[in-house]
C-alpha positions in Angstrom: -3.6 -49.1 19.2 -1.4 -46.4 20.3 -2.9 -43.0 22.1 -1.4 -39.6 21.9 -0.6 -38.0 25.1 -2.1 -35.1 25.4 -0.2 -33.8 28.4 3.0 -34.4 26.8 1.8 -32.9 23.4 0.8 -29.9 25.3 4.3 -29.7 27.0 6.0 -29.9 23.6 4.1 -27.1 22.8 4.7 -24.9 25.5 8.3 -25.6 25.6 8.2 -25.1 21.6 6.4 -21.3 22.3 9.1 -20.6 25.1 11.7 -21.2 22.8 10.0 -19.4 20.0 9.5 -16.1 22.6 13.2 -16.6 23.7 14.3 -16.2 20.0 12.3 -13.4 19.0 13.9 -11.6 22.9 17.4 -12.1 21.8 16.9 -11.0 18.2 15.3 -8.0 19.3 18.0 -7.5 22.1 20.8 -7.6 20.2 19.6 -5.5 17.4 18.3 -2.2 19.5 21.4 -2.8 21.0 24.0 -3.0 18.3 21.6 -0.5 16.1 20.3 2.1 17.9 19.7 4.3 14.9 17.0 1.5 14.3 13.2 1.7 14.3 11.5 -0.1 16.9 11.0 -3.2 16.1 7.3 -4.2 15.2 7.2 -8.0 14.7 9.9 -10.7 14.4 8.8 -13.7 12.7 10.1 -16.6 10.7 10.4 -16.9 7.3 10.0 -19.9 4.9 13.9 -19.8 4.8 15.6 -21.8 7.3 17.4 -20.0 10.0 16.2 -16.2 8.3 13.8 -14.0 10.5 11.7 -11.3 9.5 12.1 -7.9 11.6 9.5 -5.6 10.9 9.9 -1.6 11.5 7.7 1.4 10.5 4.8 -0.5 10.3 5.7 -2.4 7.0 8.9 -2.1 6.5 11.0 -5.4 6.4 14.1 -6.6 7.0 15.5 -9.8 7.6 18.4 -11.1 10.1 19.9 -14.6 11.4 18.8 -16.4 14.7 21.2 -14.4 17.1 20.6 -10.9 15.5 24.1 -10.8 14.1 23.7 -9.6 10.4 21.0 -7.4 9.3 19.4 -7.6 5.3 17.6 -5.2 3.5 16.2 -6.5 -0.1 13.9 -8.6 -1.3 13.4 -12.9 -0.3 12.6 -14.3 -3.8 11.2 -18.2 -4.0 12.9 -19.4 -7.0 11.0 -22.5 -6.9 7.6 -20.5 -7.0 9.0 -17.5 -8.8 7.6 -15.5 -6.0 8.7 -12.3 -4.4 8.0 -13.1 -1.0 9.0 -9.5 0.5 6.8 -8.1 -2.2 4.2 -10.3 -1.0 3.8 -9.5 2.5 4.7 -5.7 1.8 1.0 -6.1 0.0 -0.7 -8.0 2.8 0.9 -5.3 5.3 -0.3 -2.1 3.5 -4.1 -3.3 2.2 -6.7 -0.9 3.5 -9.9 -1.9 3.5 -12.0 -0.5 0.6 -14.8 0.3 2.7 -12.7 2.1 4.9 -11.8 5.0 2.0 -13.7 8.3 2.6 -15.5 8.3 -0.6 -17.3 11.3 0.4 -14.1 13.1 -0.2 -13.0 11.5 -3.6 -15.0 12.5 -7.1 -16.2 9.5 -9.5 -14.9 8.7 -12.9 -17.9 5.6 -14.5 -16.5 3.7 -17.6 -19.1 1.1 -19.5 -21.2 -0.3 -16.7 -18.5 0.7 -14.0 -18.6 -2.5 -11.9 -15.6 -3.0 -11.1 -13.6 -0.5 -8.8 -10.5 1.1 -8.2 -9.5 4.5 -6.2 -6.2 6.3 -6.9 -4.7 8.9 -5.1 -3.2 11.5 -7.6 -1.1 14.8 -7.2 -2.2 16.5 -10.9 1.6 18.0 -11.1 2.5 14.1 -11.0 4.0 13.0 -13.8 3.6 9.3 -13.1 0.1 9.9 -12.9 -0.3 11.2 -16.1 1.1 8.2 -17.7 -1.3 6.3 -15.7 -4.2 8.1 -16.3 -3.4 7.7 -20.3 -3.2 4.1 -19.6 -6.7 4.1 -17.6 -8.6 5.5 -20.5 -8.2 1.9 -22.1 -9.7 -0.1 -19.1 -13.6 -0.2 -19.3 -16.2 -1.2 -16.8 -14.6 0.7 -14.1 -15.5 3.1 -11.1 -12.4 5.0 -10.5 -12.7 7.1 -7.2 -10.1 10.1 -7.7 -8.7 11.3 -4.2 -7.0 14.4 -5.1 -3.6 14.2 -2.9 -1.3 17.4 -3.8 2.2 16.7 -2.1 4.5 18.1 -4.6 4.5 21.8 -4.2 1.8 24.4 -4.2 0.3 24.7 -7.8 -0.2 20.9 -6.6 -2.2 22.7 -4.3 -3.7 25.0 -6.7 -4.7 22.8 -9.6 -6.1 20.3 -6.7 -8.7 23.7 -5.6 -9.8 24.6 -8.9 -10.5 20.4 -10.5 -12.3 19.8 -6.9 -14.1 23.6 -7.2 -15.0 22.6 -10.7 -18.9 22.0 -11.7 -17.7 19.1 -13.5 -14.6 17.9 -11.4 -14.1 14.4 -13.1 -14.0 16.6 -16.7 -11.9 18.8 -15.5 -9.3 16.4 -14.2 -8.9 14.4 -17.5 -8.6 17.9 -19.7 -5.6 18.5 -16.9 -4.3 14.8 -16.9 -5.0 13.9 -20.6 -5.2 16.3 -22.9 -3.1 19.5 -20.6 -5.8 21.7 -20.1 -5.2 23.6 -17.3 -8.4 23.9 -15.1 -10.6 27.0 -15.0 -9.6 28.9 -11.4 -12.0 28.1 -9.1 -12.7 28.6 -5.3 -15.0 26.4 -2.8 -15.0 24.4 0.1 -11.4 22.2 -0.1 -11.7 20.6 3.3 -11.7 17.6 1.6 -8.5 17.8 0.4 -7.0 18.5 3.7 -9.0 15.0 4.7 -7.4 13.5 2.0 -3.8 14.5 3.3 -4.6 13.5 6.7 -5.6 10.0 5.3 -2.5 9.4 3.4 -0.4 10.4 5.9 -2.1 7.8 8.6 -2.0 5.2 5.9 1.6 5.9 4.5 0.8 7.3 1.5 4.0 8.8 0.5 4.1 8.6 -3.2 1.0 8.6 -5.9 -0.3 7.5 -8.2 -1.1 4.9 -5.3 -3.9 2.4 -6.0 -6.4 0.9 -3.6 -8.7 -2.1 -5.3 -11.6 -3.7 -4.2 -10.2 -6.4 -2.6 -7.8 -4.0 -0.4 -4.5 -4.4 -2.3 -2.6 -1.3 -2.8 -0.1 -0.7 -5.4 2.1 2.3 -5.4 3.1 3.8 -8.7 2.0 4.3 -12.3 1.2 1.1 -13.9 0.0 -0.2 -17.1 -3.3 -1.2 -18.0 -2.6 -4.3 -18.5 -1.4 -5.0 -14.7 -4.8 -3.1 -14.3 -6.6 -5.3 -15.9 -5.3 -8.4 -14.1 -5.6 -6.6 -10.5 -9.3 -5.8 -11.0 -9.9 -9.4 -12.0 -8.3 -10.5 -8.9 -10.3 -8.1 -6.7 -13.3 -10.2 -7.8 
């Protein structure tokens, strides 16, 4: 019977990490050199495709060079064989924020059927985008959407934001607005909130809305339709 060598399988894998380190030093080398209009660079990793690297900037976005740093990618690594966007994928897995971490407190609740599943969604009400979505989210049932009013576009964003979170009845007076184009009742109150809210975003990259935050910390930017709805809450299980 033959016994593995420890010491030599713990050399190999040293050396293995050296190399691995070296790689990653000349990638980044040669890219902050050659492109010094650049991000920093994050991370540098491998990717499932042989002889591509993954160079991460701004926290999650990617692009993708060759072992030496020469050439530089930007777009999307598919797997044919899995019909899976794998840029997509780990865009996802970069941008999840913890449901629990979302300041409720500063969000107002919207309860369809037995609400158990959940979903929060940051809106602008002058977003078109979230219009459409919020058409599409009168279909889903057995939801608890948390609203987090986020009013980037101009300042009747601001405005409308004031007087739906001022409102006695905010999550009423958001659908009038989003559904049927009744234009909330001015109102006046306590928006600090909403400046929390802004603050969040912009911490979390927030940069567009409707964004969507599910239960299981996936986030999803834009309007989508209910069906994709549907299947994301089932996955959030």
């Amino acid at each position: 019977m033959k016994f593995l060598n420890t010491s030599a399988i713990a050399l190999a894998l040293a050396l293995a990490s050296l190399g691995a380190f070296a790689q990653e030093a000349t990638i980044r080398k040669n890219l902050t050199e050659r492109l010094p209009k650049l991000p920093p660079i994050d991370e540098i990793s491998k990717t499932p495709m042989e002889g591509l690297y993954e160079v991460r900037v701004n926290q999650s976005e990617i692009f993708y060079t060759d072992a030496q740093g020469n050439f530089l990618i930007q777009g999307n690594l598919i797997d044919v064989r899995a019909q899976e966007d794998l840029t997509e994928k780990r865009q996802a897995k970069l941008t999840e924020i913890d449901f629990k971490d979302l300041p409720i407190k500063d969000a107002f609740t919207i309860v369809r059927g037995n609400g158990k599943r959940k979903v929060a969604v940051f809106e602008d009400p002058n977003c078109g985008y979230c219009k459409r979505f919020e058409r599409d989210l009168t279909k889903i049932d057995n939801v608890t959407v948390h609203v987090f009013l986020y009013p980037i576009l101009s300042q009747d964003s601001v405005d409308k934001s004031r007087n739906i979170w001022c409102a006695k009845d905010k999550g009423k007076a958001f659908l009038d607005w989003m559904v049927k184009d009744v234009t909330p009742a001015a109102a006046s109150c306590d928006t600090a909130a909403l400046a929390r809210n802004l603050e969040f975003g912009k911490k979390n990259r927030i940069t567009g809305t409707p964004t969507l935050i599910f239960a299981n910390g996936t986030r999803v930017p834009g309007a989508i339709g209910a069906d994709r709805v549907e299947k994301l809450l089932a996955e959030a299980k």
